[in-house]
C-alpha positions, 0 to 999 in steps of 0.5 A: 687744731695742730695742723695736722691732717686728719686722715693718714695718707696711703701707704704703699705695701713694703716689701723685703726678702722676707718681710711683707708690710701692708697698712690696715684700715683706720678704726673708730679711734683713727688709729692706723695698724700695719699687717706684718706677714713673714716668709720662712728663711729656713727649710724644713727637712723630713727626718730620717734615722741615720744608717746604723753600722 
């Protein structure tokens, strides 16, 4: 072939401030995906109505 290999090396999990990055297994195709999970950055706060004057 090419000489490339034919399986993908190991990738360690990345991580960032708000971002999780973690390889996924090879399908039939070989083709290697990547899971992308995402930390909230905002906070949500209840709602409250404000005083009336």
């Amino acid at each position: 072939m090419s000489g490339q290999p034919t399986t993908r090396p190991k990738v360690p999990e990345g991580k960032s401030r708000f971002l999780i990055t973690r390889q996924k297994e090879p399908n039939e195709k070989g083709y290697v995906g990547y899971d992308t999970i995402w930390e909230p950055f905002q906070k949500e706060v209840k709602y409250t109505t404000p005083k009336r004057p």
